[in-house]
C-alpha positions as semicolon CSV with decimal commas, in nm:
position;residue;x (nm);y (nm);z (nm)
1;X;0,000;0,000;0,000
2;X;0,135;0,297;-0,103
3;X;-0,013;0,698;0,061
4;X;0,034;1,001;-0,157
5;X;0,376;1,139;0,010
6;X;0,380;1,484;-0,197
7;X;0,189;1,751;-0,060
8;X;0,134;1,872;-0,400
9;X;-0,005;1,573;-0,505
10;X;-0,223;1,561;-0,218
11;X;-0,319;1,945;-0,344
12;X;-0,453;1,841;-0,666
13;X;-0,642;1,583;-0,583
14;X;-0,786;1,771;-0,311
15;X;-0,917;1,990;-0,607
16;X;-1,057;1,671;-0,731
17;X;-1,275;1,510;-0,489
18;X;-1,183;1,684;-0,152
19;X;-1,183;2,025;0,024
20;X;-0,860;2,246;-0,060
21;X;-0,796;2,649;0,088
22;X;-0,412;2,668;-0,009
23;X;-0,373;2,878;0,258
24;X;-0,541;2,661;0,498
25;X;-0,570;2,285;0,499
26;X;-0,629;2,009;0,215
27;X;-0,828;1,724;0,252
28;X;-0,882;1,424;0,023
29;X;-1,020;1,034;0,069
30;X;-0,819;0,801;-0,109
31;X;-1,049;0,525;-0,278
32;X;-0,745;0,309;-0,344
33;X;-0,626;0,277;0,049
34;X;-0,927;0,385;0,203
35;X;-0,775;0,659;0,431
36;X;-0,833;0,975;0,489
37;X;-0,582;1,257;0,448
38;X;-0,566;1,610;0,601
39;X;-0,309;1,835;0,533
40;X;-0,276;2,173;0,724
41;X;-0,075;2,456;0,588
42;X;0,053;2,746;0,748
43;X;-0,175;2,933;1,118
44;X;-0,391;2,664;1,173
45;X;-0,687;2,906;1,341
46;X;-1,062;2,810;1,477
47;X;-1,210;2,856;1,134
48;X;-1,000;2,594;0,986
49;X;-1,041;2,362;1,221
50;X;-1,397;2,362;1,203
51;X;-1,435;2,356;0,833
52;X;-1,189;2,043;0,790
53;X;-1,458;1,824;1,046
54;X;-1,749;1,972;0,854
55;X;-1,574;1,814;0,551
56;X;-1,471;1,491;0,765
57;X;-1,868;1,485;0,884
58;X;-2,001;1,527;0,516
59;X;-1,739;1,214;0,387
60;X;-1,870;1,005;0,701
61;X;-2,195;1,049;0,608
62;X;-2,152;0,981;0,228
63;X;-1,913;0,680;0,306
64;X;-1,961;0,547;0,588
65;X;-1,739;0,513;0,894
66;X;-1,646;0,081;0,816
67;X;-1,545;0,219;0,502
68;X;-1,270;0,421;0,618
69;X;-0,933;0,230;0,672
70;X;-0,765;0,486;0,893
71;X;-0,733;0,915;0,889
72;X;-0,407;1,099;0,871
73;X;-0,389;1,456;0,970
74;X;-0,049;1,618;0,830
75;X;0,120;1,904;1,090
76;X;0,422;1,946;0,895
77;X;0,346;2,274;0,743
78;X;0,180;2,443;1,037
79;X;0,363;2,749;1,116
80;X;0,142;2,848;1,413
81;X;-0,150;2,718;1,625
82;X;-0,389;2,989;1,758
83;X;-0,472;2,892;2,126
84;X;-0,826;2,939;2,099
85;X;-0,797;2,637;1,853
86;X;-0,770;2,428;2,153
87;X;-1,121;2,511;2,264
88;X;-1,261;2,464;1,885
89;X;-1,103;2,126;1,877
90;X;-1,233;2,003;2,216
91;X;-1,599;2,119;2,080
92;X;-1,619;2,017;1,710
93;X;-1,443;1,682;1,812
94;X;-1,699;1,592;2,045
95;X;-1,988;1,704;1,835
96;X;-1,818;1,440;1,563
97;X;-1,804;1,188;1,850
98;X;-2,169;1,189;1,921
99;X;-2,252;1,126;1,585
100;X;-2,002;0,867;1,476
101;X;-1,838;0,581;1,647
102;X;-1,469;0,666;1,553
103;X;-1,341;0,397;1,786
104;X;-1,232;0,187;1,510
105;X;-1,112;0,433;1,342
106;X;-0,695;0,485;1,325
107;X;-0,565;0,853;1,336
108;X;-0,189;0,937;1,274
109;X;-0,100;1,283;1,313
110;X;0,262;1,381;1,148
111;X;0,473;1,641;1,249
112;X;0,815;1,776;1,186
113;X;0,928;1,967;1,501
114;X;0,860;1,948;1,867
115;X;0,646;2,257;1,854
116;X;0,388;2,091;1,638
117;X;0,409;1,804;1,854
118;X;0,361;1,995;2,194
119;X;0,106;2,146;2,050
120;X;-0,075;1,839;1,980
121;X;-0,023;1,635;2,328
122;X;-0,176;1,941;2,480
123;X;-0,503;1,888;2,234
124;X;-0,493;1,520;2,260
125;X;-0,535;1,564;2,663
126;X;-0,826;1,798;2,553
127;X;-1,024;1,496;2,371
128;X;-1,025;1,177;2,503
129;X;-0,659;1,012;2,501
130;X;-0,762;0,669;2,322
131;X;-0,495;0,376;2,189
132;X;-0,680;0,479;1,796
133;X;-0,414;0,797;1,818
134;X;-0,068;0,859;1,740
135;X;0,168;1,152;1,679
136;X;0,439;1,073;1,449
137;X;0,724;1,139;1,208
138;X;0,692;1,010;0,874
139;X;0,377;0,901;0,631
140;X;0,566;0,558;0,652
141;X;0,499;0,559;1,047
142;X;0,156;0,701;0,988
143;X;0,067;0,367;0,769
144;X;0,181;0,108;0,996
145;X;0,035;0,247;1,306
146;X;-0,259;0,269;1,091
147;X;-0,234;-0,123;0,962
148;X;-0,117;-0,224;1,298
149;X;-0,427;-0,093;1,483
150;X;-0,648;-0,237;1,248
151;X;-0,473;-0,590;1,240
152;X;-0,514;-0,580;1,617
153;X;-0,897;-0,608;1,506
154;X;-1,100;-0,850;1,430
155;X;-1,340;-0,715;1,189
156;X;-1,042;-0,646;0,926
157;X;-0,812;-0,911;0,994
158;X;-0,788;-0,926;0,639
159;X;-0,556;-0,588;0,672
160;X;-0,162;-0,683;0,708
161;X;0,115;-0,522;0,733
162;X;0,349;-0,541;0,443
């Protein structure tokens, strides 16, 4: 299985079939490995953050939650987190929570530096700290956290690593 490592790539194909603000955040579904990508670019601010889960809510609904393999939310290019994002997260998270079962769901969240990844811990306190998340490095660390959570189920024991 192979993710779409290129930013740009992930870019146009947001313009395809996903929600893309260059300035902001890209998101796309791939069909082919069934996960979910989010890329942030730049001050990721309140506004952002809730229009990305108002695009993850509207791809739930027209998918399906069983069909989703795994999300990836990409940090790598944030340049800044406003603080009242904290708040925003803790809110639209839980409204997304109520309305779909994400516990099956796999979420790697990348990052680059350790400000990105303080940044998250603090947020990941916020929402419920469940074994379905994971900060790391690389896309490559992203997958197999991914395809190790969801061989460690039983419903897609068909999933292995490669």
């Amino acid at each position: 299985m192979t993710l779409m490592t290129d930013p740009e790539e992930r870019y146009k194909l947001a313009h395809a079939i996903g929600y893309v603000d260059p300035k902001k955040a890209s998101c796309v579904y791939d069909l082919q490995t069934r996960i979910g990508i989010v890329t942030y670019f730049g001050r990721l601010t309140p506004e952002t953050t809730v229009t990305v889960y108002s695009w993850i809510a509207k791809a739930f609904v027209g998918l399906g939650v069983d069909q989703m393999l795994g999300g990836i939310f990409d940090f790598r290019l944030v340049t800044q987190f406003d603080t009242a994002n904290l708040s925003t997260v803790q809110r639209t998270s839980g409204k997304l929570n109520t309305n779909f079962d994400f516990s099956a769901v796999p979420t790697a969240m990348i990052v680059s530096n350790p400000y990105q990844e303080q940044f998250l811990r603090v947020s990941m306190k916020i929402t419920p700290q469940e074994q379905r998340k994971r900060i790391v490095k690389t896309e490559d660390e992203a997958l197999a956290f991914i395809l190790s959570f969801r061989n460690s189920s039983e419903e897609t024991s068909d999933v292995r690593l490669p």
